[in-house]
Biopython code that builds the backbone (N, CA, C, O; Angstrom):
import numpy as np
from Bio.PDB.StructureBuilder import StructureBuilder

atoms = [
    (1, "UNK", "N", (8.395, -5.372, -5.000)),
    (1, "UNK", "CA", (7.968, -4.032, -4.651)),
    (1, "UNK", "C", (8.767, -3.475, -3.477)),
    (1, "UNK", "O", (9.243, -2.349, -3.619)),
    (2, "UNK", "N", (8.973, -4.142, -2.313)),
    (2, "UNK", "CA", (9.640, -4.025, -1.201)),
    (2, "UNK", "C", (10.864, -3.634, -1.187)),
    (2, "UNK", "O", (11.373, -2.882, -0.356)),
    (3, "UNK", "N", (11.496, -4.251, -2.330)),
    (3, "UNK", "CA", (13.032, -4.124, -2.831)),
    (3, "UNK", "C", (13.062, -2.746, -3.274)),
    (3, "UNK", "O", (13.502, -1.846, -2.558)),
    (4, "UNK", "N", (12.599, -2.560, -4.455)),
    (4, "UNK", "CA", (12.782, -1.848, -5.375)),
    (4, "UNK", "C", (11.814, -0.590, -5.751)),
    (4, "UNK", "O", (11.865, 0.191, -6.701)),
    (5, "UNK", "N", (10.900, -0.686, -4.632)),
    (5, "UNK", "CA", (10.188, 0.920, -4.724)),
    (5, "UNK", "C", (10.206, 1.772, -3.038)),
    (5, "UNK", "O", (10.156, 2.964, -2.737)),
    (6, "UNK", "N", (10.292, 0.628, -2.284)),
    (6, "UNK", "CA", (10.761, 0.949, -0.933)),
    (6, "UNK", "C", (12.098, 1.817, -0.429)),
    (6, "UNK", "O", (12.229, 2.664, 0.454)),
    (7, "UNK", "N", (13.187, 1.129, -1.547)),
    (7, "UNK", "CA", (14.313, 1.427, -0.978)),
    (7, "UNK", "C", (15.163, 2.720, -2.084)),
    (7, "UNK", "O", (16.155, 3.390, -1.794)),
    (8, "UNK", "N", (14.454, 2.736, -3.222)),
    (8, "UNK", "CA", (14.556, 3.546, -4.585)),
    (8, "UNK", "C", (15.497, 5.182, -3.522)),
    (8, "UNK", "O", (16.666, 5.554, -3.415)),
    (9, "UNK", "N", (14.323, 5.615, -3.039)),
    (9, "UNK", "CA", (14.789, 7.254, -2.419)),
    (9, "UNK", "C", (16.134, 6.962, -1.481)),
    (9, "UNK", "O", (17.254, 7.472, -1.512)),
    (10, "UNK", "N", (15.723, 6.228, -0.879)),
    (10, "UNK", "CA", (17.153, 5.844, 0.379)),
    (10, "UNK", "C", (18.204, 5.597, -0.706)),
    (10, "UNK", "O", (19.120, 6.405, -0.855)),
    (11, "UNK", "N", (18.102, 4.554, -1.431)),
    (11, "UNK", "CA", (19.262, 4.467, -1.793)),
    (11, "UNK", "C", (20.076, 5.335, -3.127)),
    (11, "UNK", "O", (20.876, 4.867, -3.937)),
    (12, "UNK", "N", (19.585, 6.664, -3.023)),
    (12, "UNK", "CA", (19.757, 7.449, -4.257)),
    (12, "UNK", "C", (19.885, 8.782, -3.344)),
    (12, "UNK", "O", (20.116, 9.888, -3.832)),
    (13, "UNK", "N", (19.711, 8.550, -2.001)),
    (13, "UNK", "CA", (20.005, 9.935, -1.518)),
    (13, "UNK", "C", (19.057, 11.113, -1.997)),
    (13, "UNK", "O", (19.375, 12.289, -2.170)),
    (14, "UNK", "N", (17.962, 10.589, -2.149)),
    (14, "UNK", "CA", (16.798, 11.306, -2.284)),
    (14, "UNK", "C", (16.665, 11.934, -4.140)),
    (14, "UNK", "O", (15.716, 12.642, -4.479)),
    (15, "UNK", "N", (17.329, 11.681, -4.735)),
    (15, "UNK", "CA", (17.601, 11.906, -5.758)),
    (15, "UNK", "C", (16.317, 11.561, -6.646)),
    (15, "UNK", "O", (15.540, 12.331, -7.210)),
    (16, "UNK", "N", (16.337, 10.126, -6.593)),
    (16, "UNK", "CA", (14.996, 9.365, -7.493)),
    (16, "UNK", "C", (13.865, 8.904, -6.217)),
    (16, "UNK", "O", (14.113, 8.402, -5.121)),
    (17, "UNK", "N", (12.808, 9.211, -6.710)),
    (17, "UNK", "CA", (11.883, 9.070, -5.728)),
    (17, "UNK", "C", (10.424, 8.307, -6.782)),
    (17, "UNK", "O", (10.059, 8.684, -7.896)),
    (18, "UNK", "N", (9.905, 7.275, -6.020)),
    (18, "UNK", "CA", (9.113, 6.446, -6.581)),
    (18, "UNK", "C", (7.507, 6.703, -6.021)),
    (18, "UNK", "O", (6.941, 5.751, -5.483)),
    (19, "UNK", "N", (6.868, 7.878, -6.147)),
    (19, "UNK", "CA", (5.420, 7.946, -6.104)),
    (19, "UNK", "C", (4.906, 7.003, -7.310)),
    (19, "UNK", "O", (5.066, 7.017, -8.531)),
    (20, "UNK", "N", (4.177, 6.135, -6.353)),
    (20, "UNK", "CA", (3.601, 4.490, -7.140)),
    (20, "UNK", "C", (2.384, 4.637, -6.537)),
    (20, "UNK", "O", (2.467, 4.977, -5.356)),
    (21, "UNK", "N", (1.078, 4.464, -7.049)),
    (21, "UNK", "CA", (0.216, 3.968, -5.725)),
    (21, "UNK", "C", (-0.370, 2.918, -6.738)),
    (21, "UNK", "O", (-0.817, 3.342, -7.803)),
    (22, "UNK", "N", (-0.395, 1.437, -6.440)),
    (22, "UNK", "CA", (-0.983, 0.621, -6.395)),
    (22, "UNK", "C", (-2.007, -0.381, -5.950)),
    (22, "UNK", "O", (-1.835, -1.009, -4.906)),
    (23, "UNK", "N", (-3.185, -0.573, -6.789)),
    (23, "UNK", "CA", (-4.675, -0.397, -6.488)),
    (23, "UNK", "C", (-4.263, -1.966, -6.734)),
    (23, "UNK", "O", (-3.454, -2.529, -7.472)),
    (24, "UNK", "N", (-5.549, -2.544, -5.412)),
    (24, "UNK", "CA", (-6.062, -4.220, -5.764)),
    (24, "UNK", "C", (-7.474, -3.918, -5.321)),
    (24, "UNK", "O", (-8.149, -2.922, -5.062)),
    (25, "UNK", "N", (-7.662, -5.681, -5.360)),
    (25, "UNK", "CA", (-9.265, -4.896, -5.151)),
    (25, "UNK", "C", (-9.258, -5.668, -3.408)),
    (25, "UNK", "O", (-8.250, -6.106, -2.853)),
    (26, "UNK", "N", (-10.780, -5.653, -2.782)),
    (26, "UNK", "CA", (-10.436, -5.581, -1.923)),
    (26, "UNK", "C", (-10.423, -7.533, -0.970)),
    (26, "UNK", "O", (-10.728, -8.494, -1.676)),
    (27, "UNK", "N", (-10.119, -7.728, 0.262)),
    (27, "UNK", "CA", (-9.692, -9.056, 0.311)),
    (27, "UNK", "C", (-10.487, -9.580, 0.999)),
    (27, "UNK", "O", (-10.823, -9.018, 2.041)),
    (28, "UNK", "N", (-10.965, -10.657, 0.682)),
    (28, "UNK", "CA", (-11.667, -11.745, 1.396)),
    (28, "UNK", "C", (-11.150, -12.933, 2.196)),
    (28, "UNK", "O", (-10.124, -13.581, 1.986)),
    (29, "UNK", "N", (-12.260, -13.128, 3.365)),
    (29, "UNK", "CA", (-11.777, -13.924, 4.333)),
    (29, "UNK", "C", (-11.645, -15.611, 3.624)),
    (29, "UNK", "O", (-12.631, -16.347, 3.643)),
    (30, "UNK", "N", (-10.634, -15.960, 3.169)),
    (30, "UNK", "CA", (-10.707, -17.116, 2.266)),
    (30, "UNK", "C", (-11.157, -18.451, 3.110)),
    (30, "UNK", "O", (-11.831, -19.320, 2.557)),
    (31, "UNK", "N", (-10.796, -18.551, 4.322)),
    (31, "UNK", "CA", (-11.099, -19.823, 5.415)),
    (31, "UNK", "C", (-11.674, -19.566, 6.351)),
    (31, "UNK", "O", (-12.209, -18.474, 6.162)),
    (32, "UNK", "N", (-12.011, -20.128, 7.783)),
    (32, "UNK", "CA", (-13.332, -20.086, 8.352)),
    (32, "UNK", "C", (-12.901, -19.153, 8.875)),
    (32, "UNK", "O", (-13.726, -18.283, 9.152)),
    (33, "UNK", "N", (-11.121, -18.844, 9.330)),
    (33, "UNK", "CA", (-10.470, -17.637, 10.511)),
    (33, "UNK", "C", (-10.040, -16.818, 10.048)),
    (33, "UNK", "O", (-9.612, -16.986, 8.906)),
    (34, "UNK", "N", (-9.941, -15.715, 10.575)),
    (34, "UNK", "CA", (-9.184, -14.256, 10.053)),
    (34, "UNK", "C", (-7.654, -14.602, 9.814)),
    (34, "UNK", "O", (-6.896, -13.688, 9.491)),
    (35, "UNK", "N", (-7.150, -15.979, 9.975)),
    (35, "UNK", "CA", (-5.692, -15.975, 9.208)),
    (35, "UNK", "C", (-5.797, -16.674, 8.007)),
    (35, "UNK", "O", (-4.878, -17.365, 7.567)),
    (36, "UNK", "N", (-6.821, -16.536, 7.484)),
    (36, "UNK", "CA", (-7.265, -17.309, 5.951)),
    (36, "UNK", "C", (-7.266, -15.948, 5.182)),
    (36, "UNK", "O", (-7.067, -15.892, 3.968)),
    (37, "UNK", "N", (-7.410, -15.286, 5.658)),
    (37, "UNK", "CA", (-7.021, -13.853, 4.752)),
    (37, "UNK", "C", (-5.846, -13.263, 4.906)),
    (37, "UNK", "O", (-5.299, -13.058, 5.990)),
    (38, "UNK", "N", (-5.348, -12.919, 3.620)),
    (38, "UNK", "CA", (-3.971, -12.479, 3.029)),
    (38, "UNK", "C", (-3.307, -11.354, 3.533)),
    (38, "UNK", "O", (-2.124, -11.066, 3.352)),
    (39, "UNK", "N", (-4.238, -10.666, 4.249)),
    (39, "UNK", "CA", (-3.980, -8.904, 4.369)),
    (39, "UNK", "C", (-2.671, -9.350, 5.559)),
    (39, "UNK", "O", (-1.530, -8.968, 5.296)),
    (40, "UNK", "N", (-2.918, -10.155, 6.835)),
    (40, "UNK", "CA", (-1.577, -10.016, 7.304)),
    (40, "UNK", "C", (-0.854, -10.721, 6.584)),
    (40, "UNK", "O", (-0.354, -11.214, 7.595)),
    (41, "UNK", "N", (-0.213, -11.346, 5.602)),
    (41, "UNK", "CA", (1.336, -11.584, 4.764)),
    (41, "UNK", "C", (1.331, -9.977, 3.993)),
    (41, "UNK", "O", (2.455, -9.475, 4.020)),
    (42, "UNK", "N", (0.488, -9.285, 3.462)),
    (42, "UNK", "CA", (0.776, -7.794, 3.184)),
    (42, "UNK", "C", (1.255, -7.125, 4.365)),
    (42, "UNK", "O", (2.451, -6.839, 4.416)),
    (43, "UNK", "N", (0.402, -6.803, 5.436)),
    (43, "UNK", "CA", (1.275, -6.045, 5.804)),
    (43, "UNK", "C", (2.795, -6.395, 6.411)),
    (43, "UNK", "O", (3.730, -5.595, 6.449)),
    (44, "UNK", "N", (2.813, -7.459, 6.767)),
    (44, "UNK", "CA", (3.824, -8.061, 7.381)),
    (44, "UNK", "C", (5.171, -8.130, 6.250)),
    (44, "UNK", "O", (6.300, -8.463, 6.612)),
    (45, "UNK", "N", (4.849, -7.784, 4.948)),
    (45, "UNK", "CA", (6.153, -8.143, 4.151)),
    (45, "UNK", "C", (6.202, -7.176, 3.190)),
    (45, "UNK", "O", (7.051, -7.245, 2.301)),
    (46, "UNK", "N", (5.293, -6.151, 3.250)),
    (46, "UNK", "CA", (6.237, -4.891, 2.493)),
    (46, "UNK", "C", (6.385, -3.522, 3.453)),
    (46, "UNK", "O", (5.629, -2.595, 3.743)),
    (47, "UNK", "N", (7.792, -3.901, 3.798)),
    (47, "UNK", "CA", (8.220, -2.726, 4.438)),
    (47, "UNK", "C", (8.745, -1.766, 3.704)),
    (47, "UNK", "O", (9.477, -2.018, 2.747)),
    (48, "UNK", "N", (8.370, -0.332, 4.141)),
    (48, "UNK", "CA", (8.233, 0.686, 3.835)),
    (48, "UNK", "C", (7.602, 1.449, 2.533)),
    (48, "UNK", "O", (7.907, 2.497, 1.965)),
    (49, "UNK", "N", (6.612, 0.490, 2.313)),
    (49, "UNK", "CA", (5.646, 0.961, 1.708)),
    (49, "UNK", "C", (4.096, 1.242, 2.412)),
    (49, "UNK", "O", (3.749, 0.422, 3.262)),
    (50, "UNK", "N", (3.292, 2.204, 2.137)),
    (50, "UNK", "CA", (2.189, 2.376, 2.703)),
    (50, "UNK", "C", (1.122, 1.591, 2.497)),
    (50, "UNK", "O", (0.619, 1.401, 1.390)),
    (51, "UNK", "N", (0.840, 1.236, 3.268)),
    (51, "UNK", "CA", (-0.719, -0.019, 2.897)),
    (51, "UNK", "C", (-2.208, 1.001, 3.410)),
    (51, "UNK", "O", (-2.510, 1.582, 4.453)),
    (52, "UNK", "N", (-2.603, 0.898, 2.606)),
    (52, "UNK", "CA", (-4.361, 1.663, 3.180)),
    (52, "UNK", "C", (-5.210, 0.982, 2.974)),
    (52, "UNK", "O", (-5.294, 0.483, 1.851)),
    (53, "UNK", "N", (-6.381, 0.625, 4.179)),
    (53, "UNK", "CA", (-7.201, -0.410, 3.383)),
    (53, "UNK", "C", (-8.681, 0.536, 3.608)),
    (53, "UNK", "O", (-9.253, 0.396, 4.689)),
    (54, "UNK", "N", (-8.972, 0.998, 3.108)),
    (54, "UNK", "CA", (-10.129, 2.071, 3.089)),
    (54, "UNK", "C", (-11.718, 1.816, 3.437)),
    (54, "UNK", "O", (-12.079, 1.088, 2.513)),
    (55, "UNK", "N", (-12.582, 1.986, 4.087)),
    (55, "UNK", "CA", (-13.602, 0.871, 4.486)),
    (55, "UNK", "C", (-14.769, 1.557, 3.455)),
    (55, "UNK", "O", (-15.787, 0.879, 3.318)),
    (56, "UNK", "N", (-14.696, 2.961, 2.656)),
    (56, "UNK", "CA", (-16.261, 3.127, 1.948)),
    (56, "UNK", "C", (-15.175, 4.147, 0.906)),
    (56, "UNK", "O", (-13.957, 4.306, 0.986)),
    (57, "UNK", "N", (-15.908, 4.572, 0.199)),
    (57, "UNK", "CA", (-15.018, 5.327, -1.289)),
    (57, "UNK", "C", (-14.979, 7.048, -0.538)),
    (57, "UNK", "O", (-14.740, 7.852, -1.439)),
    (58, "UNK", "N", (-15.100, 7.541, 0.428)),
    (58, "UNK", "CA", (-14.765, 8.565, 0.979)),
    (58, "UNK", "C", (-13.572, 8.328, 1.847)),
    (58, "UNK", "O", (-12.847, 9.220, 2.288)),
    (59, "UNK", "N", (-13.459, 7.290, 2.015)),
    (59, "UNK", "CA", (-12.330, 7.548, 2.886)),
    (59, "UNK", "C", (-10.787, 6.891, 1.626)),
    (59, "UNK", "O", (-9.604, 7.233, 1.643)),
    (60, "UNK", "N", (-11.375, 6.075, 0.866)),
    (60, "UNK", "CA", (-10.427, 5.968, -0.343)),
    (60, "UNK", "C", (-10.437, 7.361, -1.108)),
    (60, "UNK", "O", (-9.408, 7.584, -1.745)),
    (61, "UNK", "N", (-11.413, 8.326, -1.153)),
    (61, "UNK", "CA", (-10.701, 9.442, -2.098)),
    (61, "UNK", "C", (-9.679, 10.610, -1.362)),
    (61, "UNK", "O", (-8.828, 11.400, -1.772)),
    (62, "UNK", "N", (-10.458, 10.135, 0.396)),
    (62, "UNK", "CA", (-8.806, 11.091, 0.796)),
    (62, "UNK", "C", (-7.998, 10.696, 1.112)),
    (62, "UNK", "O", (-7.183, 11.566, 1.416)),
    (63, "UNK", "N", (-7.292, 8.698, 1.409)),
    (63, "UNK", "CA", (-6.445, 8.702, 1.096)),
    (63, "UNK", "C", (-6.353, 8.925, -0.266)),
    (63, "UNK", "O", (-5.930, 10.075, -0.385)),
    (64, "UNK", "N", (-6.549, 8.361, -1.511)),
    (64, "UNK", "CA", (-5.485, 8.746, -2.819)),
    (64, "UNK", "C", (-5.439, 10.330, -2.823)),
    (64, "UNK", "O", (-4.487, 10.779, -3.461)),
    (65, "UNK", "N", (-6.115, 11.087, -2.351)),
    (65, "UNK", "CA", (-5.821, 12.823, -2.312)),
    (65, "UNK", "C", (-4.855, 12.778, -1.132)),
    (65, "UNK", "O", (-5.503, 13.292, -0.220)),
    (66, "UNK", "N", (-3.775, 12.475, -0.702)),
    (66, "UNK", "CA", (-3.251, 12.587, 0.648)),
    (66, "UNK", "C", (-1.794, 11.869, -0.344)),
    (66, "UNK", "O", (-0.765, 12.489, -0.616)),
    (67, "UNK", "N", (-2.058, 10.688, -0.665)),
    (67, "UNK", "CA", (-1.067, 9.809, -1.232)),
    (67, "UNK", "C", (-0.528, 10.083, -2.842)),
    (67, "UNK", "O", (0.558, 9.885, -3.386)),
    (68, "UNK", "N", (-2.109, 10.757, -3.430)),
    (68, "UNK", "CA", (-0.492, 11.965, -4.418)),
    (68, "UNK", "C", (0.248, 12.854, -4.268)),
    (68, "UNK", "O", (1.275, 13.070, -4.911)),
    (69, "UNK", "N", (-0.307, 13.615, -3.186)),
    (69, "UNK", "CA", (0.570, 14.932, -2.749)),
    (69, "UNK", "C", (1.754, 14.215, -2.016)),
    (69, "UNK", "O", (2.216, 15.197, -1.434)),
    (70, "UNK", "N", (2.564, 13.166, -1.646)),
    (70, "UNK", "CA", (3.465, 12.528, -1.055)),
    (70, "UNK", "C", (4.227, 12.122, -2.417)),
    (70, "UNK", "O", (3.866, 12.062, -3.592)),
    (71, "UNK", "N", (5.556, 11.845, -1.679)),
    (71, "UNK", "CA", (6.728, 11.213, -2.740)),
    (71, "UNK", "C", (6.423, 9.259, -2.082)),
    (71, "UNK", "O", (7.301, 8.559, -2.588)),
    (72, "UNK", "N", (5.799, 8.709, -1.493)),
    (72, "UNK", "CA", (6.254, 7.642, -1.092)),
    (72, "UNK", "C", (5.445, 6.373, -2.323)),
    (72, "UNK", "O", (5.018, 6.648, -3.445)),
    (73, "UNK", "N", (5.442, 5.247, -1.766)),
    (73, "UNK", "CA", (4.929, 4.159, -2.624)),
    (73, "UNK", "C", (3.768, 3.750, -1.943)),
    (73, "UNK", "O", (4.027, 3.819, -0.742)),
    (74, "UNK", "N", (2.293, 3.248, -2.168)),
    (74, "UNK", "CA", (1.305, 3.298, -1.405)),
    (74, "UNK", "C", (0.907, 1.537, -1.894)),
    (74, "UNK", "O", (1.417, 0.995, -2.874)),
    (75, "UNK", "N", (0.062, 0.973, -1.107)),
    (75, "UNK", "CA", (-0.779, 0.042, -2.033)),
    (75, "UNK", "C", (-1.800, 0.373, -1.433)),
    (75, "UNK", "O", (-1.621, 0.773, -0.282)),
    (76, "UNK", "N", (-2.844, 0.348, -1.819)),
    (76, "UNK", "CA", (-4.668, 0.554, -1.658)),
    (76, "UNK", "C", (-5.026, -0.998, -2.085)),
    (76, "UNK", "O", (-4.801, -1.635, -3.115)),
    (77, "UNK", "N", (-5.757, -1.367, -0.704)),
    (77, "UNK", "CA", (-6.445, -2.544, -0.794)),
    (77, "UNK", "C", (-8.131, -2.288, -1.112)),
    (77, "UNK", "O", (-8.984, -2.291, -0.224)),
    (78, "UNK", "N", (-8.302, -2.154, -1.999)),
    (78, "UNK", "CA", (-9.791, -1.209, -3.018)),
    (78, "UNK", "C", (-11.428, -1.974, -1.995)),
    (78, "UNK", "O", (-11.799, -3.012, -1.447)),
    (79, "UNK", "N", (-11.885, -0.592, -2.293)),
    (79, "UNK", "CA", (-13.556, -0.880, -1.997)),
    (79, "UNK", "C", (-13.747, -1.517, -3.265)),
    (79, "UNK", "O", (-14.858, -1.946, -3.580)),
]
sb = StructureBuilder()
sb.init_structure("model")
sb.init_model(0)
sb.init_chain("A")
sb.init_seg("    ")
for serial, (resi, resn, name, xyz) in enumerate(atoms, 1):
    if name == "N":
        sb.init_residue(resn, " ", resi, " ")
    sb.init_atom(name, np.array(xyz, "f"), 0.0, 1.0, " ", f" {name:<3s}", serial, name[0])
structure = sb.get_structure()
C-alpha cells in the first residue's frame, strides 16, 4: 500500500491520483500492554497514507465525508 498508493500522485506528477479509502475493523489490545496492539506497526509503516481511527460512528461518518472529497489514500481503523 505504502509503495504503490502513497507514492502513485508524486510519482506521475499529479497526473494519476489514488482516492482509496480502506476499511478494517477495529483493533484489539492482543497482550497484557499497549505494545501488544498492532495500531503502532500501522502507523509507523505506512507513510503517506492517512490513518483515522474513529472512536463512535459520528465521528467515522465525517471522516469518510472529509476523505471522499480528498484525492489522497486513507485507511479507517472501523468502529
Amino acid at each position: 500500500m505504502s509503495d504503490d498508493l502513497a507514492s502513485l500522485q508524486y510519482r506521475t506528477k499529479g497526473g494519476q491520483k489514488a482516492p482509496v479509502i480502506i476499511r478494517t475493523r477495529g483493533h484489539r489490545l492482543e497482550g497484557v500492554w499497549h505494545s501488544g496492539s498492532p495500531l503502532g506497526m500501522i502507523l509507523s509503516s505506512l507513510r503517506g497514507i492517512i490513518v483515522g481511527v474513529p472512536r463512535n460512528l459520528t465521528q467515522a461518518a465525517g471522516m469518510y465525508n472529509t476523505l471522499i472529497k480528498s484525492d489522497e489514500p486513507a485507511l479507517i481503523v472501523g468502529v
